[in-house]
Structures are given as C-alpha cells and as structure tokens.
C-alpha positions as a Markdown table, in Angstrom:
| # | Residue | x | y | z |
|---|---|---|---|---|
| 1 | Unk | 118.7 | 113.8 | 102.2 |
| 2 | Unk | 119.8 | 111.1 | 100.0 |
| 3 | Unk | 118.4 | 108.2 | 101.9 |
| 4 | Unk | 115.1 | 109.8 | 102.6 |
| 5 | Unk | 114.6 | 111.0 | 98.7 |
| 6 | Unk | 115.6 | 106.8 | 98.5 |
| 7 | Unk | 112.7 | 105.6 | 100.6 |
| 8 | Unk | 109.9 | 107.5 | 99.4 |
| 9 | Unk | 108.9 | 106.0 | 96.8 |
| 10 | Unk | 107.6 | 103.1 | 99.8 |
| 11 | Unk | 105.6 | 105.9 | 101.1 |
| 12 | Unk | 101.9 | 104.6 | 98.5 |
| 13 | Unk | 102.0 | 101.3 | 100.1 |
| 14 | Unk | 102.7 | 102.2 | 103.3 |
| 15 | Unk | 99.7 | 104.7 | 103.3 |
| 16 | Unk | 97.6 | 101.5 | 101.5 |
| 17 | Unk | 98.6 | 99.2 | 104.1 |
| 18 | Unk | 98.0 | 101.8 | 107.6 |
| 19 | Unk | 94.6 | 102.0 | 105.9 |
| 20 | Unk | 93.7 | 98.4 | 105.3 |
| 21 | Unk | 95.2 | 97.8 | 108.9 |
| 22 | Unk | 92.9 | 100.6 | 110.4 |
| 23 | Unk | 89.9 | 99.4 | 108.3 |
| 24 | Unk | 90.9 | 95.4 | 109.8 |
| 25 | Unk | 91.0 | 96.8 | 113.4 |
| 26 | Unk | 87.6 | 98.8 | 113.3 |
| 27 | Unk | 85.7 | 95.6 | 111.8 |
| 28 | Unk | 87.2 | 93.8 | 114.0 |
| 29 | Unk | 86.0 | 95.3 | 117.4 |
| 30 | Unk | 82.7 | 94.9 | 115.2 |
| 31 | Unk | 82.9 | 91.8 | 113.7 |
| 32 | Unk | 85.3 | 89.2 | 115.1 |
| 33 | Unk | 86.9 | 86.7 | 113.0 |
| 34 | Unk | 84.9 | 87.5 | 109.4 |
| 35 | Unk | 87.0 | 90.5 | 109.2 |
| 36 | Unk | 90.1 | 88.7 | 108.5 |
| 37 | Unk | 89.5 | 88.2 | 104.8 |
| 38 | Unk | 90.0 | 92.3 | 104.9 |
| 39 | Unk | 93.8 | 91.3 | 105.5 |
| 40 | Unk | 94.2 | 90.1 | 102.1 |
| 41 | Unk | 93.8 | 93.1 | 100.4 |
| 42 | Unk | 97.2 | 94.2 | 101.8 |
| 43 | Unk | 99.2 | 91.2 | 100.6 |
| 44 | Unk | 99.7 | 93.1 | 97.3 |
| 45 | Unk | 100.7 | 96.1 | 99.3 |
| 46 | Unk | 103.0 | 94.1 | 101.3 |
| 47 | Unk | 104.0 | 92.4 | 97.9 |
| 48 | Unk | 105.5 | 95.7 | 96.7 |
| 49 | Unk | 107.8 | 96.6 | 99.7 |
| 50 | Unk | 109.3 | 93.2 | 100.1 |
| 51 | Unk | 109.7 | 92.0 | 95.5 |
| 52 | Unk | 108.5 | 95.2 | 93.7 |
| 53 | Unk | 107.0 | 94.6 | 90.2 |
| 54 | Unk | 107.0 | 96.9 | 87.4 |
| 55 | Unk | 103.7 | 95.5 | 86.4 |
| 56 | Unk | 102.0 | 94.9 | 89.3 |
| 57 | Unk | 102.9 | 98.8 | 90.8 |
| 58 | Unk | 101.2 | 100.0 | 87.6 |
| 59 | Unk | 98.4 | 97.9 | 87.9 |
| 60 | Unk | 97.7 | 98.8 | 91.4 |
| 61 | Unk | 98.2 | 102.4 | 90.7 |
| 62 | Unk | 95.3 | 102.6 | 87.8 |
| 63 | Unk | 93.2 | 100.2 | 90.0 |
| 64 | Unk | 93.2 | 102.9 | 92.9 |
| 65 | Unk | 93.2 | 106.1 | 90.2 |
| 66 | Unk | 90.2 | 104.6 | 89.3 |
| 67 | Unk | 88.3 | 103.9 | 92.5 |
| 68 | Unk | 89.1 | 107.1 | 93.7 |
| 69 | Unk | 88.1 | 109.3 | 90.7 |
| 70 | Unk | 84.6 | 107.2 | 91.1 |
| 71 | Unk | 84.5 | 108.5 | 94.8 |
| 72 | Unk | 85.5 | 111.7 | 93.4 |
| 73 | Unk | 82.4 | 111.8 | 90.9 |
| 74 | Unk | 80.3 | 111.0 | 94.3 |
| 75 | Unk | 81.7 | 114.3 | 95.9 |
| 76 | Unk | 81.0 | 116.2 | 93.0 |
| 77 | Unk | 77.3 | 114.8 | 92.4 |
| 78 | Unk | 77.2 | 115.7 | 96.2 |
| 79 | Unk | 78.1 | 118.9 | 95.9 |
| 80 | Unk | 75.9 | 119.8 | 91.9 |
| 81 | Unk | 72.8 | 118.2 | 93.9 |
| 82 | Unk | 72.5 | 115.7 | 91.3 |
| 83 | Unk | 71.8 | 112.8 | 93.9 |
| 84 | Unk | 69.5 | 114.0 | 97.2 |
| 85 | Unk | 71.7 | 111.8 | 100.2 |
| 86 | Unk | 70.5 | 111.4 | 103.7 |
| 87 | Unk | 72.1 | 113.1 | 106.5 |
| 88 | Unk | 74.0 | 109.7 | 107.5 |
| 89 | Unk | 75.5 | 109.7 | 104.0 |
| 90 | Unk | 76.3 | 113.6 | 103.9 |
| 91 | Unk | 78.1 | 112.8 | 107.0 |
| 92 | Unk | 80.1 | 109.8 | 105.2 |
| 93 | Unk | 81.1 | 111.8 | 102.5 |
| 94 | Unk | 82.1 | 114.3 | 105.1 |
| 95 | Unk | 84.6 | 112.4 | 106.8 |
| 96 | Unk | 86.0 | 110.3 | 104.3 |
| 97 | Unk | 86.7 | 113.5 | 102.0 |
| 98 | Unk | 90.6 | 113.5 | 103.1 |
| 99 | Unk | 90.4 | 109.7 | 102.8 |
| 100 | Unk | 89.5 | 109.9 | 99.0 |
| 101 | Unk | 91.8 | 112.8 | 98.1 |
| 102 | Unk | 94.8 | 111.1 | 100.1 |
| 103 | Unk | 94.1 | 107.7 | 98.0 |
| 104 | Unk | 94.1 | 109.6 | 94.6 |
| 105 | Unk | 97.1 | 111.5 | 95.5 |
| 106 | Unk | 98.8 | 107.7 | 96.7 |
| 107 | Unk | 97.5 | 106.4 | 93.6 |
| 108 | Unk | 99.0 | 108.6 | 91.4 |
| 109 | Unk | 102.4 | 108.6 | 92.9 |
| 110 | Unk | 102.3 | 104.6 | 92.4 |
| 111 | Unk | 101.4 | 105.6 | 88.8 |
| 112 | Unk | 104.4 | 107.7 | 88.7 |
| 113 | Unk | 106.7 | 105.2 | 90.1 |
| 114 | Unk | 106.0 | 102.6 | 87.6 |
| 115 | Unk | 106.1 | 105.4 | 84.4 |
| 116 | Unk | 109.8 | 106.5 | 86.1 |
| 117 | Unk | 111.2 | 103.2 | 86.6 |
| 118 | Unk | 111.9 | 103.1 | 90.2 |
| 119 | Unk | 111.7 | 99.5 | 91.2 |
C-alpha cells in the first residue's frame, strides 16, 4: 500500500500524456505528418515524471483548471439554452463530457500536488 499511495501522485500526467497520445494517433490516421506538432504538448507532461518542478506542476495545474472550467461554462450554456448548438456540436459536447470532467479532476490533483509539496 505504501508504494502505490507513492506513485500516485504520477497518475495527472499520465492521464495528460494517454490523452495527447490518443489525440496524436486519431490525427494521425487523418492527417499524416502535420500532426506531429500535437507531440509537443506532452513534453511538459513527460517533463514532470522524469525532473518534477514545483513551479512548473503548479503552472500546468492552473493552465488545465482553467481550460476545463471554460469547457465547463460550455456545458452549462448547453444545458441553460443560452447558446442554440447544432446537432453535430450537441453530440461533441456529448462525448467529450467525461473528457472535460476527467481533465478538471487531473487538473486539480496537479494543483494539489504542488500546494502539498510532493515533488
């Protein structure tokens, strides 16, 4: 129990970096070789599991609280009918429901990591 209550604080960036690898492999069946550049967004991930930094776990963490709370307001304009969406975008906001929810969940545990000093 000790060595798993030891490695989860890894458990943020590993979720960050299965979705940037998922996101890479879709766009690449799509797009060939542009989607590469999508790569780079996990180098911070990465970053974090091989040096962590205080400051850059915190700064990641209130990056991704923020983009996620934005995709939360979309939910909740979605579901007020403050914004009339097409049926395409009903069904995006559908499916990526667990996607946003799981990234402000991750988000705030990086947030948590940095306040507790874990790295």
């Amino acid at each position: 129990m000790n060595t798993l209550s030891k490695y989860t604080k890894f458990i943020p960036y590993l979720y960050f970096l299965s979705i940037i690898v998922y996101w890479f492999t879709n766009m690449n069946k799509l797009e060939g070789i542009s989607a590469y550049p999508i790569l780079l967004f996990g180098i911070p991930f990465l970053w974090q599991l091989i040096k962590p930094s205080r400051k850059l776990n915190f700064s990641l963490g209130i990056i991704f609280v923020c983009l996620s709370s934005y995709l939360i307001l979309a939910y909740l304009s979605d579901l007020l009918n403050i914004i009339h969406w097409t049926e395409t975008s009903k069904n995006l906001l559908f499916y990526g429901g667990l996607l946003v929810v799981g990234n402000f969940v991750m988000s705030l545990w990086i947030v948590r990591n940095s306040i507790k000093k874990v790295f």
